[in-house]
MMTF fields as JSON, N, C-alpha, C and O atoms, coordinates in Angstrom:
{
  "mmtfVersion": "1.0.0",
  "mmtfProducer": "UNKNOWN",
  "numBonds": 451,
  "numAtoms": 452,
  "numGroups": 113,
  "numChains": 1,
  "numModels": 1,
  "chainsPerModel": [1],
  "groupsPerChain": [113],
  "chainIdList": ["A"],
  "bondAtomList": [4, 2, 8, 6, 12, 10, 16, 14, 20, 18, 24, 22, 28, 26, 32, 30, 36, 34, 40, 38, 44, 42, 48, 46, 52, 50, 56, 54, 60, 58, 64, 62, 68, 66, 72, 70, 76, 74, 80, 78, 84, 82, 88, 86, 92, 90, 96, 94, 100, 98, 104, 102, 108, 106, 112, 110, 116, 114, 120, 118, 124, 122, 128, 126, 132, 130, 136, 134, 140, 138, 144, 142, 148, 146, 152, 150, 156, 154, 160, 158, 164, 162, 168, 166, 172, 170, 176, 174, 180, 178, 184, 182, 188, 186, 192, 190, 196, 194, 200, 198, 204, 202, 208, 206, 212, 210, 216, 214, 220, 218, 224, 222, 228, 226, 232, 230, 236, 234, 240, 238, 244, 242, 248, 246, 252, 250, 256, 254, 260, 258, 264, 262, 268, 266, 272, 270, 276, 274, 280, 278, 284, 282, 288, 286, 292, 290, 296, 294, 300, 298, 304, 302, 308, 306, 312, 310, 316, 314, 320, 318, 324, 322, 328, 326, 332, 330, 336, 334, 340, 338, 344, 342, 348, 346, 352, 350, 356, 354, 360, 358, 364, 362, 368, 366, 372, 370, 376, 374, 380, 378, 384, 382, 388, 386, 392, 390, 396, 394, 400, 398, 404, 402, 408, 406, 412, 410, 416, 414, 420, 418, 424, 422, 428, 426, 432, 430, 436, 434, 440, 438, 444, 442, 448, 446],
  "bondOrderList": [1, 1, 1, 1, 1, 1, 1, 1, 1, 1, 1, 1, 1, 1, 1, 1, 1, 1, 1, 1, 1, 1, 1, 1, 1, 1, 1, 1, 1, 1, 1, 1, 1, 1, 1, 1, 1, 1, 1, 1, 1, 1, 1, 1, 1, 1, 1, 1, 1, 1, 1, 1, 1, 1, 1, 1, 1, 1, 1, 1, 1, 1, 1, 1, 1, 1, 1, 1, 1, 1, 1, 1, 1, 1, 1, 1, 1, 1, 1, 1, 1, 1, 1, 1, 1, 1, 1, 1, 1, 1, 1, 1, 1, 1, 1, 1, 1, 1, 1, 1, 1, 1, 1, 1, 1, 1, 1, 1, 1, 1, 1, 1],
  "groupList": [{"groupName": "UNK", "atomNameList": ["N", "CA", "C", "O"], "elementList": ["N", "C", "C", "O"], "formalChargeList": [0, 0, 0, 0], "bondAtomList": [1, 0, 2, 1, 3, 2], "bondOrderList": [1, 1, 2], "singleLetterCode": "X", "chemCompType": "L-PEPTIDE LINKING"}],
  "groupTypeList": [0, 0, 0, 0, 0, 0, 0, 0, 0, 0, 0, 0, 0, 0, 0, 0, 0, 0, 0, 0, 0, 0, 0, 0, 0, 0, 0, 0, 0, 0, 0, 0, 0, 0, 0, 0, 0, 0, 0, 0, 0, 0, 0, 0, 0, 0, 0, 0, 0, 0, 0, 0, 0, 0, 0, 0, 0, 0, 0, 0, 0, 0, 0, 0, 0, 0, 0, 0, 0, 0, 0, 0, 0, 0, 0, 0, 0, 0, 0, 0, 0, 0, 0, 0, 0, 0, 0, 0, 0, 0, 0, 0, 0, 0, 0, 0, 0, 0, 0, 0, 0, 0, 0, 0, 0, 0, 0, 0, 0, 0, 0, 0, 0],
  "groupIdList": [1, 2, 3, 4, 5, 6, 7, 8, 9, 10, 11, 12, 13, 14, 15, 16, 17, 18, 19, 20, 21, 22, 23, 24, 25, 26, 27, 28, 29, 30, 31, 32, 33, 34, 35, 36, 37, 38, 39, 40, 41, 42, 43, 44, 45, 46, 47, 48, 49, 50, 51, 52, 53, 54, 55, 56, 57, 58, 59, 60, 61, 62, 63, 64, 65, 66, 67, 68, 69, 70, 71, 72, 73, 74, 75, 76, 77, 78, 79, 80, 81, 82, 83, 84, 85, 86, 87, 88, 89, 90, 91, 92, 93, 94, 95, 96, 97, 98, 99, 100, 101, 102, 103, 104, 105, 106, 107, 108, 109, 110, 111, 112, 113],
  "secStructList": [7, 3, 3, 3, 3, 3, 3, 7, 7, 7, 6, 6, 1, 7, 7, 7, 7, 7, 7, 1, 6, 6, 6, 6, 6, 6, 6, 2, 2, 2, 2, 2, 2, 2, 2, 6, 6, 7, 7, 1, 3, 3, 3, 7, 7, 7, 7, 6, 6, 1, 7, 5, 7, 7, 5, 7, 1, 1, 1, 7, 7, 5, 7, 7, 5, 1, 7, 7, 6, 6, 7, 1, 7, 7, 7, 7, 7, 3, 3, 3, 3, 3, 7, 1, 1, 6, 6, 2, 2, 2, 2, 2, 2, 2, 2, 2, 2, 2, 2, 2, 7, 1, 7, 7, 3, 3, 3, 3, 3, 7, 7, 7, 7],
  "xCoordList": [-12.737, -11.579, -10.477, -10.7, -9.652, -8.425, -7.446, -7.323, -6.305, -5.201, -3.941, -3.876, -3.158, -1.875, -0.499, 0.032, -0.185, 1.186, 2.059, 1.577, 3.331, 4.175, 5.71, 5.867, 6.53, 7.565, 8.642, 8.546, 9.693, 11.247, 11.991, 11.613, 12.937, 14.216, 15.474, 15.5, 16.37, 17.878, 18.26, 18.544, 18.33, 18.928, 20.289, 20.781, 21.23, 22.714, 22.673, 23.668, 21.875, 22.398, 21.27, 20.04, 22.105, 21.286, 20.021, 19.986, 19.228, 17.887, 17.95, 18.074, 17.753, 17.793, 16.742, 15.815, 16.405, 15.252, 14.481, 15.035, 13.449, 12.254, 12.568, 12.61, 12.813, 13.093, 11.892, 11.226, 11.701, 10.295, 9.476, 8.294, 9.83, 8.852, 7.931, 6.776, 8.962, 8.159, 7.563, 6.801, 7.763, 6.911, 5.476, 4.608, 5.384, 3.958, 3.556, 2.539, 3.638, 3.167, 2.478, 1.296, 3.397, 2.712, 2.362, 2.241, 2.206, 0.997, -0.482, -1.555, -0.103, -1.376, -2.126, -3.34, -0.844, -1.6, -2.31, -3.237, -1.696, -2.27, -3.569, -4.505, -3.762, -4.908, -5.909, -6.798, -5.715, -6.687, -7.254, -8.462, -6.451, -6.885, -7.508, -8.396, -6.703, -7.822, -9.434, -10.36, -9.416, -10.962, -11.644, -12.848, -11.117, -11.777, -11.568, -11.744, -11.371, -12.142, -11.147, -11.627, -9.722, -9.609, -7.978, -7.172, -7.488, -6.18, -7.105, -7.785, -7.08, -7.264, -6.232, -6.374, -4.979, -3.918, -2.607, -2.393, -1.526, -0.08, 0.673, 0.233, 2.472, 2.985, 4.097, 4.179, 5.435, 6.846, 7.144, 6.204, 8.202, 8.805, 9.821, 10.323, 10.294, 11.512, 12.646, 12.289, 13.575, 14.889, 14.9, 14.473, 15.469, 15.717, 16.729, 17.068, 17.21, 18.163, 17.4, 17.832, 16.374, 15.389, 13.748, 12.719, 14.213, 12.902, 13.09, 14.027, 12.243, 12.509, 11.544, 10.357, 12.428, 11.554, 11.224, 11.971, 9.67, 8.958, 9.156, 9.101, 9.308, 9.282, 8.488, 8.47, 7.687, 6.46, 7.568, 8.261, 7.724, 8.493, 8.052, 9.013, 6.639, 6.233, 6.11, 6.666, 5.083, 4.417, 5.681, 5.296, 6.987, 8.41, 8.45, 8.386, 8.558, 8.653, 10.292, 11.016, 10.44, 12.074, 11.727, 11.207, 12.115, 12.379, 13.798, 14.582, 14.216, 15.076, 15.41, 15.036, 16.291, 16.188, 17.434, 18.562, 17.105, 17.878, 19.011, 19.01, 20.367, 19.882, 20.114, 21.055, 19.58, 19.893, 20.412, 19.952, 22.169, 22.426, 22.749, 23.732, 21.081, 20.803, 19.88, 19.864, 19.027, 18.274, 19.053, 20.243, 18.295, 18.46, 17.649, 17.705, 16.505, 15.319, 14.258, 13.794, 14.043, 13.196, 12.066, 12.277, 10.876, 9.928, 9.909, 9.833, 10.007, 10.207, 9.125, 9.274, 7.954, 6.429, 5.188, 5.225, 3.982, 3.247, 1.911, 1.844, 0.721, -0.574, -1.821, -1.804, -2.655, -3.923, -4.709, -5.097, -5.186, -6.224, -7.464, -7.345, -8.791, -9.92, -10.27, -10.267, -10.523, -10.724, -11.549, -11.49, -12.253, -13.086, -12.455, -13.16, -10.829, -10.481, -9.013, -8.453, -8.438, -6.938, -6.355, -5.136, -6.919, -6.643, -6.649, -5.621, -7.765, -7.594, -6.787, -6.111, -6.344, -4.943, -3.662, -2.535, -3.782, -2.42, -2.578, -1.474, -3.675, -3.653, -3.445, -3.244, -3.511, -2.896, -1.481, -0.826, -0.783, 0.258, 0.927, 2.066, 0.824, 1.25, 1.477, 2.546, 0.032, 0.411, 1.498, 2.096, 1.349, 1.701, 3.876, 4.618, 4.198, 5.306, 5.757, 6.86, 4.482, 5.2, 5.681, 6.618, 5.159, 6.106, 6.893, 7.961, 6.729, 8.358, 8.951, 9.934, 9.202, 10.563, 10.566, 9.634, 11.913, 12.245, 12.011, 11.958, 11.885, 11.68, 10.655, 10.259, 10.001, 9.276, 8.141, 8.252, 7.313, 6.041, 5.239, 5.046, 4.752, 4.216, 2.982, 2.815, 2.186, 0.907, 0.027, 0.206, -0.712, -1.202, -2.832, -2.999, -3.702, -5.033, -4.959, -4.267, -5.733, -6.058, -7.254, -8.135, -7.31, -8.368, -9.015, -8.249, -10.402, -10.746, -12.19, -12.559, -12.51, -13.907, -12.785, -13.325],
  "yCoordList": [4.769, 5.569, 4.645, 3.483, 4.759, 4.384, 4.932, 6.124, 4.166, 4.762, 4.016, 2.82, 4.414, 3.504, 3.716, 4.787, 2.687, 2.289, 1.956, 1.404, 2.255, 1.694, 2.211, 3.238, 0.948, 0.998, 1.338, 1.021, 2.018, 2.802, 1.91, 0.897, 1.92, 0.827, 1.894, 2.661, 1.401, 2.138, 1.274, 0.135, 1.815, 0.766, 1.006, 0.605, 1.323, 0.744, -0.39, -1.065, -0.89, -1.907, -3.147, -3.103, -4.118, -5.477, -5.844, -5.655, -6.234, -6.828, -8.6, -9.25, -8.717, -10.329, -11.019, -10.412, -12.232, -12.678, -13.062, -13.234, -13.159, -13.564, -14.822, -15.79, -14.942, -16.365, -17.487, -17.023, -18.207, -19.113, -18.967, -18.956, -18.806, -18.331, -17.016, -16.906, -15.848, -14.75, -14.531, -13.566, -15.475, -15.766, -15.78, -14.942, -17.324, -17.535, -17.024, -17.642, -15.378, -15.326, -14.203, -13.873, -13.85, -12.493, -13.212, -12.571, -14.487, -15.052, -15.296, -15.399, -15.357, -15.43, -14.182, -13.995, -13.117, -12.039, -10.99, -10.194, -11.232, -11.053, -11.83, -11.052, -12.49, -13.663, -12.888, -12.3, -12.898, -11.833, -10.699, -10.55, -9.869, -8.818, -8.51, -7.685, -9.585, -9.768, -9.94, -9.136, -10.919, -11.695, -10.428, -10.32, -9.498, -8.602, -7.581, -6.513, -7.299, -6.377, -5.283, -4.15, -5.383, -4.203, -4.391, -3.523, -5.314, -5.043, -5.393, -6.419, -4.2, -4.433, -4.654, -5.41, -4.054, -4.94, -4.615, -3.533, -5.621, -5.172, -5.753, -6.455, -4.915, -5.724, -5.03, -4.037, -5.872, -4.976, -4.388, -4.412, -3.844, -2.913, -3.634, -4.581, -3.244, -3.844, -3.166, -2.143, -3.221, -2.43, -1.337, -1.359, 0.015, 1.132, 1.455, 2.611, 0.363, 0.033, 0.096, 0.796, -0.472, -1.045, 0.551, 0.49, 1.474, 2.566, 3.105, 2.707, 4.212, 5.188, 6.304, 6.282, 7.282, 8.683, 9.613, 10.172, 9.694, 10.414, 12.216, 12.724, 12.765, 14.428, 14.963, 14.561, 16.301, 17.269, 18.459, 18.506, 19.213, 20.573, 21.383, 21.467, 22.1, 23.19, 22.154, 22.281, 21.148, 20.226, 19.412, 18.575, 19.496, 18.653, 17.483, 17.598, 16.163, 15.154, 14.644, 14.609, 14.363, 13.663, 12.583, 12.647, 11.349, 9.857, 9.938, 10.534, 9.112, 8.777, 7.285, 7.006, 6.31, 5.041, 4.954, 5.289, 4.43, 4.264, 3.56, 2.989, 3.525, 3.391, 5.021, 5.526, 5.923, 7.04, 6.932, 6.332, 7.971, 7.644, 8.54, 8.667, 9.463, 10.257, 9.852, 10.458, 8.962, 7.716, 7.728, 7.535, 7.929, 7.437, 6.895, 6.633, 6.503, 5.437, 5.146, 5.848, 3.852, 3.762, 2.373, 1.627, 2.496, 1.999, 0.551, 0.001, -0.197, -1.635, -2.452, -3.671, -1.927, -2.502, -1.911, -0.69, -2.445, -1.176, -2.156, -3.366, -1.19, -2.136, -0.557, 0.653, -1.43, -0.432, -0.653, -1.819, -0.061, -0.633, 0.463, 1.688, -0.387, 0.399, 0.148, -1.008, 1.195, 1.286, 2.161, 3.076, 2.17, 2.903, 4.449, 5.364, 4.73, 5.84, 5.537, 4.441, 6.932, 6.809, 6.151, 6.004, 5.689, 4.904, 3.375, 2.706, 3.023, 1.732, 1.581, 0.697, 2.312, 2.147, 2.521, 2.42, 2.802, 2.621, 1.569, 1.092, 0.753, -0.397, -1.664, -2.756, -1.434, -2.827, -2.413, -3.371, -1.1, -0.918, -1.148, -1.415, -1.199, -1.549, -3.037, -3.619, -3.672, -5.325, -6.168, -7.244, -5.016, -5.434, -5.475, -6.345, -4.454, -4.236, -5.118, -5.66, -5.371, -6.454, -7.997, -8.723, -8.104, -9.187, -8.949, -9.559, -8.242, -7.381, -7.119, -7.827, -6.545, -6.23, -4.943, -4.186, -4.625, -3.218, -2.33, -2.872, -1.084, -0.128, 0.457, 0.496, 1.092, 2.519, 2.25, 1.685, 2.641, 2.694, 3.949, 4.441, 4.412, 5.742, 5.502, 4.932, 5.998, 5.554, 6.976, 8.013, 7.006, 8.158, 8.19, 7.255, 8.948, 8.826, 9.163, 10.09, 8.344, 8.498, 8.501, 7.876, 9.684, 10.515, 10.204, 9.804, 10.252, 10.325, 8.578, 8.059, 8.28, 7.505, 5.833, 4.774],
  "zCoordList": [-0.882, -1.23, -1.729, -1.388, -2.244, -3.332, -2.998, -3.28, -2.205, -2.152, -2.767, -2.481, -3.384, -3.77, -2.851, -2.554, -2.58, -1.504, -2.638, -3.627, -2.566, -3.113, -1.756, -1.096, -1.853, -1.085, -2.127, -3.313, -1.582, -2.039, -2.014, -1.425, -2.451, -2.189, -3.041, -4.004, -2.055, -3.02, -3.717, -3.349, -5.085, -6.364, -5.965, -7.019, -5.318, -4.655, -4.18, -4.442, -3.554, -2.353, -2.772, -2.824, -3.008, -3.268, -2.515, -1.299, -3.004, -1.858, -2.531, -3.569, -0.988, -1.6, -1.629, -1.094, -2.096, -2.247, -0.988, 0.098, -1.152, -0.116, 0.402, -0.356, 1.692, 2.541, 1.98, 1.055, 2.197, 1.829, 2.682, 2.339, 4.078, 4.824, 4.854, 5.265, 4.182, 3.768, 2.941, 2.877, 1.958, 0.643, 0.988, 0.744, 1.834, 2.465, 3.061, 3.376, 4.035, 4.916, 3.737, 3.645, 3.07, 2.047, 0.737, -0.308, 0.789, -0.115, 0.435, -0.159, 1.95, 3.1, 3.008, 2.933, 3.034, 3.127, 1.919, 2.071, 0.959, -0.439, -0.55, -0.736, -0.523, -0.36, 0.247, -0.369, 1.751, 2.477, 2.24, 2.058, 2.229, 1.25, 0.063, -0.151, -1.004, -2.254, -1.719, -1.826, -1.275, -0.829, -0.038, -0.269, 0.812, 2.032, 0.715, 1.302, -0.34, -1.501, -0.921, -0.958, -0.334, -0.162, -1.09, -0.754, -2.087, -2.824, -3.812, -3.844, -4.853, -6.592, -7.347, -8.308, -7.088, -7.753, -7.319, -6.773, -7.549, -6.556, -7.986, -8.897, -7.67, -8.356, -8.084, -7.361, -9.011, -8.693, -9.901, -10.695, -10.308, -10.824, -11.435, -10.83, -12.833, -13.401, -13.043, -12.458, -13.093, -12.447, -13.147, -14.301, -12.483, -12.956, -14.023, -14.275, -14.659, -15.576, -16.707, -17.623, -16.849, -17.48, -17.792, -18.465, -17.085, -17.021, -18.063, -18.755, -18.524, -19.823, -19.436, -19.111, -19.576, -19.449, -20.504, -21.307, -20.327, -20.881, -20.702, -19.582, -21.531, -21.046, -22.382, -23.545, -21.542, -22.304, -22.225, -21.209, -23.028, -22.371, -23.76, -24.525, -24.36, -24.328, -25.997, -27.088, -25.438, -26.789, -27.494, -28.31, -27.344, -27.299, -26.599, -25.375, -27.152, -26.367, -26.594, -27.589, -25.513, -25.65, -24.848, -23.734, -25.617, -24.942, -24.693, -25.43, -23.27, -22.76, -21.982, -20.843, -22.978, -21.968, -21.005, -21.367, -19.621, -18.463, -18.877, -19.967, -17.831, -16.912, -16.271, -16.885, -15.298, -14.86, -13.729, -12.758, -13.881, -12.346, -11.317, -10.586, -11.507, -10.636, -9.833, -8.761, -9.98, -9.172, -7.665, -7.413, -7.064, -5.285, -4.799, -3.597, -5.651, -5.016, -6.124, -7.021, -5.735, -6.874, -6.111, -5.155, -7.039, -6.356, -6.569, -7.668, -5.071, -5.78, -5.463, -5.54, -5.085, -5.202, -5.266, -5.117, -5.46, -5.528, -5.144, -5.361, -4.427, -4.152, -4.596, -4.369, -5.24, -5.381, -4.325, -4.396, -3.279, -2.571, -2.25, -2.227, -1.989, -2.141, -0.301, 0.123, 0.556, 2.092, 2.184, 1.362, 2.88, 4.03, 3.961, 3.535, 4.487, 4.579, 4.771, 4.788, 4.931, 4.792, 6.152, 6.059, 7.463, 9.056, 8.172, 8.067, 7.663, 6.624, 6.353, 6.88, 5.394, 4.416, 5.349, 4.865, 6.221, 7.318, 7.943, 8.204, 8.448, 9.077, 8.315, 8.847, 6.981, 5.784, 5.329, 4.92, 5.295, 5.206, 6.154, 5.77, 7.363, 8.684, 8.664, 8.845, 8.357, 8.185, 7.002, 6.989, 6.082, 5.135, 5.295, 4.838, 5.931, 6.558, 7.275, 7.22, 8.322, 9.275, 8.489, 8.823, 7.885, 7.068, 6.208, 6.262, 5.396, 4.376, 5.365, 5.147, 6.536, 7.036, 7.066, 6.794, 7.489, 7.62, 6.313, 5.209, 6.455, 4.998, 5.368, 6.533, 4.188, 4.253, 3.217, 2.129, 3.645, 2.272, 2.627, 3.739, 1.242, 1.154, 0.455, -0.624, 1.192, 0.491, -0.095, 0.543, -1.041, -1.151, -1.996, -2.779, -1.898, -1.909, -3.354, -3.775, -4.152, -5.959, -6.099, -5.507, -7.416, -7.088, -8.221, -9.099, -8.587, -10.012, -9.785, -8.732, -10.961, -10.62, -10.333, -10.015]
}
């Protein structure tokens, strides 16, 4: 099964960079995971300054570039991972937390081959 995690962050409030120590522990742990076949791919997000929205509205496309400032969260990482089942994918999101720190990640099951 295939689920994708990605964590929220409020584009208000600064995030600061990764201590050096948290670097390594989530270069340790990226590592692990790659090798145990269960992260196919992670990555971050360019700032919401930086997004552009796509809209369909009855075969009408309208492009729109950011920044939007109706935004109250926006996604500031993301992991593909392939598990056993959705207890899997809470027990690497769990680990994966304990070294990011405080915050929230939402993970959700993707469907298709």
């Amino acid at each position: 099964m295939r689920f994708f995690g990605y964590t929220l962050g409020d584009p208000s409030a600064p995030v600061p960079p990764p201590s050096p120590e948290m670097f390594t522990e989530m270069g340790k742990f990226i590592e692990e995971a790659t090798k145990a076949g269960v992260l196919l791919a992670t990555g971050g997000l360019a700032p919401v300054e930086e997004a552009t929205k796509v809209t369909n509205v009855d075969g009408k496309f309208t492009v729109i570039d950011g920044p939007f400032t109706e935004a109250k969260e926006l996604i500031g990482g993301w992991a593909l991972m392939e598990v056993r089942d959705k207890d899997e994918a809470i027990e690497w999101t769990k680990r994966f937390l304990s070294i990011a720190g405080n915050g929230e990640s939402t993970i959700r099951q993707v469907y298709g081959p």
